[in-house]
N, C-alpha and C positions, 0 to 999 in steps of 0.2 A: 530153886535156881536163882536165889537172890545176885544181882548183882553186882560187881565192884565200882564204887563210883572213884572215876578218876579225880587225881587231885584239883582244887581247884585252880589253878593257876593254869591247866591245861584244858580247862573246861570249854567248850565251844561256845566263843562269843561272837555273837553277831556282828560284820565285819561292817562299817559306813563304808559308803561308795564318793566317788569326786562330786563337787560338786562345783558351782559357776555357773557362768555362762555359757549354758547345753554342754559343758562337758559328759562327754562320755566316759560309760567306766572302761578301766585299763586295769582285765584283770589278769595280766604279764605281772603286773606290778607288785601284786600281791604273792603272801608268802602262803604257807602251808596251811596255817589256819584255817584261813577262810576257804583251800580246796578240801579240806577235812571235814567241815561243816558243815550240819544236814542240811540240805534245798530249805528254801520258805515254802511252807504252804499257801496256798490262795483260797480262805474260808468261803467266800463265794462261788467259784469254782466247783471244789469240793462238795460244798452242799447242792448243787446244781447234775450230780452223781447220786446222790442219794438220793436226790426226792426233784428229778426231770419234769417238767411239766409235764402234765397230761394231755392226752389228744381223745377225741370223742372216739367212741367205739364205731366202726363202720355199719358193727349189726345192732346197733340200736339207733333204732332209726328215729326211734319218739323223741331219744334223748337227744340226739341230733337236731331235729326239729326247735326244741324249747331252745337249745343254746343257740342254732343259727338265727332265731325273732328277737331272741334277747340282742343281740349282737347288732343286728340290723337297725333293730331301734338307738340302740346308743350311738352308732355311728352316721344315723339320720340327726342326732341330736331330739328325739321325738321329747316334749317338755312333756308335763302334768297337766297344762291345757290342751295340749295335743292328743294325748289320753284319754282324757273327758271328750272329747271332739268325737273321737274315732268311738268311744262306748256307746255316746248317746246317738251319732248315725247308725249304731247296730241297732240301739234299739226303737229309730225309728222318729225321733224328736225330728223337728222341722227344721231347718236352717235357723231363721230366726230365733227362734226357744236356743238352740247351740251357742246362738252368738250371744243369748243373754247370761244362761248358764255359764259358759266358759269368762266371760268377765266378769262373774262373780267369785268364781276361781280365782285369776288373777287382781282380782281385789284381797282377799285371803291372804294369797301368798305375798301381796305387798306390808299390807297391814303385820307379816309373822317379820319381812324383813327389814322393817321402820322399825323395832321394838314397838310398836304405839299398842300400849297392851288394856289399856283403857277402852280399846277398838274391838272386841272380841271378834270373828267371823261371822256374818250371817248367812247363811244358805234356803234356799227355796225348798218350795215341798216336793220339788220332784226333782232337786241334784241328787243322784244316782247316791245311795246310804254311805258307800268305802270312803267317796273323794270325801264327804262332810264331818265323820269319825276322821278319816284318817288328818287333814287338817287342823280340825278343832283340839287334834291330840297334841299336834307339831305346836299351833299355837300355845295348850296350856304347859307343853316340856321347854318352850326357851323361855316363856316369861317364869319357869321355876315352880309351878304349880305340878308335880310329879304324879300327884294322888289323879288328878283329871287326867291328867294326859294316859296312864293306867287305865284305867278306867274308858274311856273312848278307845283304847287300841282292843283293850279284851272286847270289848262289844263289837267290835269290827270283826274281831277273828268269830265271832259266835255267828256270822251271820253264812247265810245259805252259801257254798263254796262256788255259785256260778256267781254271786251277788258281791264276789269279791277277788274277782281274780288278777285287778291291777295292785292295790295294795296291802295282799297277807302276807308277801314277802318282809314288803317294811316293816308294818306293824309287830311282825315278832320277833324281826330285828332292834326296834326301838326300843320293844318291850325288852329287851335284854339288855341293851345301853342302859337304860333305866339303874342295874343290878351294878352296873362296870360302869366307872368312871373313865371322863378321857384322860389319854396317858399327860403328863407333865413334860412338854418336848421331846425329842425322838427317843425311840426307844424304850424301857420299861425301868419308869422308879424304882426306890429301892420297897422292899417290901414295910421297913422299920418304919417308912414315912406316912401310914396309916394305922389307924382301929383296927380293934380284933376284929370287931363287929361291921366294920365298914369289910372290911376282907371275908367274914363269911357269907354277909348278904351277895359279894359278887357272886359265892355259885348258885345261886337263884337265879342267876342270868343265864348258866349253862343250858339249859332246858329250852327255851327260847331262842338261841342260837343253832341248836339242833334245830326246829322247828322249821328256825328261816332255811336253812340247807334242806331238810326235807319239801320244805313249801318248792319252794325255786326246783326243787328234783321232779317235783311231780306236775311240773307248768305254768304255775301262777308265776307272774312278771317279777322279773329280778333285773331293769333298765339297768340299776347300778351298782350291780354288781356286789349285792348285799352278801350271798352268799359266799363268794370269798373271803371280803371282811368280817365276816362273821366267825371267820377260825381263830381269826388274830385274836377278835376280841374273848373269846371262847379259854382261849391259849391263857391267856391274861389273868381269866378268872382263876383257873388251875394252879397258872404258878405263883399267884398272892397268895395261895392257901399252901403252900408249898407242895405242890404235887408239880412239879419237874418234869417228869418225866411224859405226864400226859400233856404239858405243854409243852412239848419239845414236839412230839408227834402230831399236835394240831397245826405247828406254826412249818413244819416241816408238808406237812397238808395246803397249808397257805401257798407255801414254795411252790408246790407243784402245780396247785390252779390258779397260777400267772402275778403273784404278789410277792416277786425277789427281792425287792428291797425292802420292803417291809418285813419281810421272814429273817433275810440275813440278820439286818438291824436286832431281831426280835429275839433269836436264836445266840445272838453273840450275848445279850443282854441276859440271856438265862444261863450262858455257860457261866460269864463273868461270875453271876452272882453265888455258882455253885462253888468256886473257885476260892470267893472273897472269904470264905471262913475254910478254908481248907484243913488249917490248921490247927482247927478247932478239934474236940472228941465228935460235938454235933455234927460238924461242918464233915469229917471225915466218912461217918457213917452216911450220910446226905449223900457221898461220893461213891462209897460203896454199892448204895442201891442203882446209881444210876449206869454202874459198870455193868450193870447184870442184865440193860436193856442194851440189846444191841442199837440204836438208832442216839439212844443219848450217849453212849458211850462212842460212837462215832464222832457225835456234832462235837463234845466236851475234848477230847482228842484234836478235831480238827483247828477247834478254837485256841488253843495253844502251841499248836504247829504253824498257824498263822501269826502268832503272835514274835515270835522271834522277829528278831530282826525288824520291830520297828521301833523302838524304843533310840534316841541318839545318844552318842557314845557318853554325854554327861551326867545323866537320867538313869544312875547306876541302882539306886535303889529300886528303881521298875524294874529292869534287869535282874534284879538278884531276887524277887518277887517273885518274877516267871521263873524261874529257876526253880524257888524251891515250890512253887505250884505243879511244875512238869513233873521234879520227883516223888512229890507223893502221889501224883495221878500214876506213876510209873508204878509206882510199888504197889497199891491200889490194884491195876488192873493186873499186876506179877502173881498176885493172893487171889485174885479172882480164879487161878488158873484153868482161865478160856482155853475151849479145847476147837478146833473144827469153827470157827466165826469164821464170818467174811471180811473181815476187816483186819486181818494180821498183819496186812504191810505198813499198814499207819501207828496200828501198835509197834511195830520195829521202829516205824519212824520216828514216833514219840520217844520210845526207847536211849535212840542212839543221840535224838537231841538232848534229854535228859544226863545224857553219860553211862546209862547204863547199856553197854557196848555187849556182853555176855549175853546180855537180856534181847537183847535189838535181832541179834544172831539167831536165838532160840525161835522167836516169834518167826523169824523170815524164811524157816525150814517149814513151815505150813503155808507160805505165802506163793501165789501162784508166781509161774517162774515169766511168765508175761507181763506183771506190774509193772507200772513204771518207777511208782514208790519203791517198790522192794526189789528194781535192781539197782535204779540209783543207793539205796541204802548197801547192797550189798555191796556195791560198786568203791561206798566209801572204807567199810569195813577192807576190803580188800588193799585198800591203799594202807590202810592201816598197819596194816598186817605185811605190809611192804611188796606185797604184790601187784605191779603197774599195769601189767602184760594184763591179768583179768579183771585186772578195774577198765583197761579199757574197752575191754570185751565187752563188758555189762553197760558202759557208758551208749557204746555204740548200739546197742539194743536199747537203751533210752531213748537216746536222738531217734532213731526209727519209727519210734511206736505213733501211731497214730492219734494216741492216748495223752500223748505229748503237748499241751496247748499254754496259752497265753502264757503268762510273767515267766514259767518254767521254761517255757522250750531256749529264749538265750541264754539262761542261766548252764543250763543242761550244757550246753555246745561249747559253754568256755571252759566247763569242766573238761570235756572232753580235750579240747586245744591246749589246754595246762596240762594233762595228762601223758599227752602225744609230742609235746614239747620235751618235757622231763625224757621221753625216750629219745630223740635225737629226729622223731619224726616231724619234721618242720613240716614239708607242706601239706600232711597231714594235718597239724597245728592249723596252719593258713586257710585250709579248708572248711575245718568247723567252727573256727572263729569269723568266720564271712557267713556261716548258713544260722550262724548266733546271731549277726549283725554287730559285731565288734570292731569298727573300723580302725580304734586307735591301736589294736592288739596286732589285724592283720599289716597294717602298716610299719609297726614296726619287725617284724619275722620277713615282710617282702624288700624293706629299704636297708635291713643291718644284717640279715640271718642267710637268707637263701642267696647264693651264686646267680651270676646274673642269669646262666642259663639254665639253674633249675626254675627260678622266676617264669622264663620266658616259656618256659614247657609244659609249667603250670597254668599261664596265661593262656597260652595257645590251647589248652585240654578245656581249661573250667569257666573260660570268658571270651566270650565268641562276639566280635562287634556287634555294637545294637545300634539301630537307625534310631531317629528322634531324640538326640542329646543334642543337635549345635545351639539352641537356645541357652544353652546350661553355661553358669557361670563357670567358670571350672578352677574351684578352692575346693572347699570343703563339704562334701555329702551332709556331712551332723548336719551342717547351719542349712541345707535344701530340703532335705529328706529324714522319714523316720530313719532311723539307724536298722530298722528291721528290713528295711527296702530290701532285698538281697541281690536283685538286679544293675539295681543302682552303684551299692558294693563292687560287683563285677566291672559295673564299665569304670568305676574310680579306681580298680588294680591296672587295666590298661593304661587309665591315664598315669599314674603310678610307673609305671614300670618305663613308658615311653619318656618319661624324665628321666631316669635313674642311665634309662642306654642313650638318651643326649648329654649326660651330665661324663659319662664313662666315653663320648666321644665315639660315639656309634649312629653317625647321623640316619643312617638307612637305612638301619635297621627298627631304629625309634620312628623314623617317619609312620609306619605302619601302625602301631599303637595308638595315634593323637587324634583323638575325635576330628572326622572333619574337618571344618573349619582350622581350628588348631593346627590340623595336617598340614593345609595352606599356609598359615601363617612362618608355621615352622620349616615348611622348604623356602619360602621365598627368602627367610633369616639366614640359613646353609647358605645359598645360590651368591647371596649377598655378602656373606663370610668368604666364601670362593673366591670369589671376584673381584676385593678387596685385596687378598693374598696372589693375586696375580700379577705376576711383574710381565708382561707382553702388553698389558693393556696402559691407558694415559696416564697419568697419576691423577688427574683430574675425576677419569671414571672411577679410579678406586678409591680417592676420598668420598666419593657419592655413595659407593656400595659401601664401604664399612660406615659413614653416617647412617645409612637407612637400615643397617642390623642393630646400630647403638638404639637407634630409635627404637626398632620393632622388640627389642629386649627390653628396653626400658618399660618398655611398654605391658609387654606380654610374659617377661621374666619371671613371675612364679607359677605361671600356667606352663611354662616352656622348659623350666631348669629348677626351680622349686623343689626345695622336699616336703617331704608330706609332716613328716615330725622336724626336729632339732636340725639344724638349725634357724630354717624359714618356718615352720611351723602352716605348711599351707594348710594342713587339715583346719585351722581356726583362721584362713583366710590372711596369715600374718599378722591380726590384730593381737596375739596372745603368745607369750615365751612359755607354755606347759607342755610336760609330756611326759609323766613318771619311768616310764618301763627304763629306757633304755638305763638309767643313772640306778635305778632301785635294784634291777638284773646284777651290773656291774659291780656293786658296792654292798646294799644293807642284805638281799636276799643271798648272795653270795655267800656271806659272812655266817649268814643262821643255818645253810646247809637246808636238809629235808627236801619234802617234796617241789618243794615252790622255787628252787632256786637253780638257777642255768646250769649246765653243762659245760664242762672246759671247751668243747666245742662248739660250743655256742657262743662263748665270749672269743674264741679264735676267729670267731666268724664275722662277730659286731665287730673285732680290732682291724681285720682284715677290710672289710667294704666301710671304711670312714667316710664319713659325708664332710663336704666343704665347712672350715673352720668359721668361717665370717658368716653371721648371719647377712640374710640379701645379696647371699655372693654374687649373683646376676648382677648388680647392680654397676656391684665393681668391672664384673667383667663390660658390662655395655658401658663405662667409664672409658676402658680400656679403649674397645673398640672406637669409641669418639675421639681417642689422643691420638689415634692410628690413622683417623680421618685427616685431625687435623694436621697432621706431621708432614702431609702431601698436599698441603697447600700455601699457597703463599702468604709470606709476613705482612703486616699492616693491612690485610684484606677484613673489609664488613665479616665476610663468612667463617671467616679462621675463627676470627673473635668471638663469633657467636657460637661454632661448637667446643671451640676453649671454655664460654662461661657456661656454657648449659652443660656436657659431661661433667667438668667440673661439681657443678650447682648438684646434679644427682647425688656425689656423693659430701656434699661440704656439712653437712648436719650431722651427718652421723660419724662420719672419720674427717675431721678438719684438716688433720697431717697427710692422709690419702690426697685430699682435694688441692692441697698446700702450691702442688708443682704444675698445676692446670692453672692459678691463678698466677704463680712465676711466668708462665709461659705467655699468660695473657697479655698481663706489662710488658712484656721483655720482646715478645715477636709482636703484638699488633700494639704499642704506644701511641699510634695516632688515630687509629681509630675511638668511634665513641666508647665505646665500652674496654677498650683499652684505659684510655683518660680514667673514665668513673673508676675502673678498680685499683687504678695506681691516689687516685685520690682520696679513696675508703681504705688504702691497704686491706684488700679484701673483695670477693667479689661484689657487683653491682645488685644492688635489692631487685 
């Protein structure tokens, strides 16, 4: 059932996301591609499913016992003279004999960490045998003397197992280091960068690494946690010598008894390396044996499912590497033909990231129908295949599962929101693009797409006031909050929409909507506007109210009338002119058709609810409202002057020609005042 691999040119490339100053991604913006694309993996994640940490057994209660003393001691900090402390009051030495004993100890261990190797250790005749072996070993392994330090640790392990119960763990950990060298900075050298012979003496170390895990199994002290370390380095010896696959399953061992980063690291480093000659006749056969373990054929799988998608888009030759690494792992595991594995939804997944689509299909009819992997994969195929209606079926069975966690689950939701978009179902759209944490996507579908009152019915269902916001700056969630907040989302669509119905002239309706505070700010602006437009009242009172709505606009105008994107751009607080979707929907995705690209009625829709031309349209308008003040008050007054030069001065930076007839007005009605004089003297207004 070989597959057809798609042309290049259609082959699924890893799409970059925006980047900047915390911009968020805007995946409206993108086209078919990248919803066609198989999810990224998360090798950590992943391997955190195959090999969960372990918990002690409830009915073993011995075993219980040994790990809760182990544990207790490390998290007391108990030292090596604290040990000796506690042996020699077992066996009865006298306080003073402990305090001379134990500072001989700690002379030892100073002497091992001065290098002063000229110092050897001296011990008395009645420091307990282990701490004097075991010391005398540490001192002759750093000063480089390997044969002594040998030699003192096997003598330690030879002695009576009550006469050794603090340090057999070490010693046949050490004794194993001895065999295994430390690695060369994180992770695992290449194999080529050693002797044969240096490579086979490491499995002489394997044997002694068993040992320490069996020591430590059966109660002698493991303070530090020798026995986990001990897989790693176990792992090590195995795959210098090229056995792979039994180091995939020690370090996968490691993983589970509490060593994640060290196992990841360890586990990426043995895929890599299986990978690095793939291409080879060796390199391929290397690749075949390890299909045949189910457990390396998961990690080596998972290690290239993660790998997508991080390469940048210049870095083409890595790219076309992983590439052709997927499809020989693909074809690989296609010749294996695996029947009944546990693992068929990642093979689809590897599959369809590779391009072999036929192939991906095949695997995913053994794959349980509750994956997340293998509906999202079917999910894509189906889109493929040009059916929306049950990609988003399966989408929505993604988003659900509980199975759903980190990097994936936004990813997962925007797929959906692109999906549900394509069908005309907007707030459907809106909906999974907020439980993704997509602020810049929902904002555009709530400020250009939806009607005001499907907005408002969407609002009223899915975003229920929340107390504890009036502290809140009220721009942009990105620059406050994780994007994942989904709460936070909620209450930013309220504030969101109580613009959109000030801006549409629906003051009563918006009043409801505005956080608190806001709430206030925004009727006393109405009340003020009112009252201004009142011809019953003095004209004196109504220069006052339209000054103090210029004011409170000026002031408060993109929390108040703001958009969120284009033209104010409050989602970035106004500091930033970005926002792909709306011009990429309109124009380039338009243009290419497919999945990724609007609907006629969705662009009747953005044509239809146009936001204000002028960026800071507030601005102007509290402009306005200041010329409206002044208009009702008298010529050559201090006060006329002053809100002549200040609406003015609002907008003179950015539109000079806008400002042009506020500084007419200035000269022309208050001449004699000060600030009259100044700006007829600067032609222009006063600094």
């Amino acid at each position: 059932m070989r597959a057809v691999v798609i042309a290049a040119a259609c082959f699924l490339i890893p799409h970059a996301r925006a980047c900047g100053p915390d911009f968020p991604n805007a995946y409206l913006a993108e086209g078919s591609v990248s919803l066609l694309s198989a999810p990224e993996g998360y090798f950590a994640a992943e391997i955190e499913k195959i090999a969960p940490r372990k918990k002690a057994a409830a009915a073993d209660s011995g075993a219980a016992l040994v790990i809760a003393a182990n544990k207790a001691k490390r998290e007391n900090e108990l030292t090596e003279t604290g040990v000796l402390r506690i042996e020699l009051a077992r066996r009865g030495y006298a306080q003073e004999r402990i305090d001379a004993l134990a500072g001989e100890l700690e002379s030892a261990r100073a002497v091992i960490f001065a290098k002063d190797w000229a110092s050897p250790p001296v011990f008395s005749g009645d420091m307990p045998a282990e701490f004097a072996l075991y010391l005398n070993g540490a001192f002759a392994y750093w000063k480089g003397d390997h044969e002594t330090a040998d030699n003192r640790w096997k003598t330690l392990l030879a002695l009576p197992a009550d006469e050794r119960r603090h340090y057999t763990v070490n010693a046949a950990y050490m004794l194993g280091r001895l065999c295994v060298p430390d690695a060369q900075g994180e992770g695992i050298p290449e194999r080529q960068s050693m002797p044969v012979e240096a490579m086979r003496e490491m499995l002489h170390g394997v044997k002694w690494f068993q040992q320490t895990r069996d020591a430590a199994e059966a109660g002698f002290d493991d303070i530090s946690d020798l026995a986990q370390a001990s897989l790693g380095w176990e792992a090590r010896a195995h795959f210098f010598n090229g056995y792979s696959t039994e180091a995939i399953h020690l370090y996968l061992r490691q993983h589970a008894a509490g060593d994640r980063r060290g196992a990841v690291l360890s586990l990426r480093a043995v895929a890599r390396d299986a990978f690095e000659s793939a291409e080879s006749e060796d390199g391929a056969k290397h690749l075949r044996q390890l299909a045949r373990d189910e457990k390396s054929r998961r990690v080596l799988t998972l290690y290239l499912l993660a790998r997508f998608g991080l390469f940048p888009w210049f870095d083409d030759e890595a790219g076309k590497k992983l590439d052709r690494q997927s499809r020989i792992w693909a074809g690989i595991l296609d010749e294996a033909e695996l029947r009944d594995v546990p693992d068929t939804d990642r093979l689809a997944w590897l599959a369809y990231q590779a391009g072999y689509f036929d192939l991906a299909a095949q695997w995913l009819k053994s794959a349980s129908a509750s994956s997340v992997p293998a509906n999202w994969i079917r999910a894509k195929l189906a889109l493929r295949s040009g059916d929306a209606a049950r990609a988003g079926g399966l989408l929505e069975k993604v988003t659900s599962s509980p199975e759903l966690t980190g990097g994936a689950r936004p990813v997962a939701w925007a797929d959906l929101g692109r999906v549900r978009m394509g069908a005309g179902k907007y707030a459907g759209a809106l909906d999974a693009f907020l439980r993704g944490g997509h602020w810049q996507d929902c904002a555009y579908i709530a400020e250009r797409v939806l009607v005001l009152d499907e907005l408002v019915a969407f609002v009223d269902k899915h975003c229920p006031q929340q107390t504890g916001t009036d502290e809140r700056q009220f721009f942009s969630v990105a620059e406050e909050r994780e994007e994942q907040d989904e709460k936070a989302l909620r209450n930013e669509l309220r504030h969101l929409l109580a613009r959109r119905l000030a801006r549409a002239n629906k003051p009563e309706d918006a009043r409801a909507y505005f956080p608190e505070k806001l709430r206030q700010i925004y009727a006393a602006y109405v009340d003020d506007v009112r009252a201004g437009f009142n011809g019953e009242r003095a004209p004196g009172e109504r220069a006052k109210a339209f000054w103090n709505a210029a004011a409170s606009l000026h002031e408060n105008g993109m929390a108040l009338l703001g958009t969120e994107l284009a033209p104010d751009y409050s989602i970035w607080g106004g500091n930033f002119e970005w926002s792909p979707i709306a011009g990429a929907r309109r124009d380039k995705l338009r243009r290419e058709g497919g999945l990724g690209a609007p609907t006629a009625d969705e662009l009747q829709r953005v044509e239809a609810h146009a936001v204000p031309r002028k960026r800071f349209h507030y601005r102007y308008r509290a402009a306005d409202l200041g010329w409206w003040a002044a208009s009702l008050m008298p010529n050559d007054s201090d006060e006329t002057a002053r809100m002549l030069n200040t609406a003015g001065g609002w907008i003179k930076k950015r539109d000079p020609g806008e400002a042009n007839r506020f500084y007419r007005a200035l000269v022309i009605r208050c001449p004699n005042t000060v600030l009259g004089k100044q700006a007829a003297a600067r032609n222009w207004f006063p600094e």
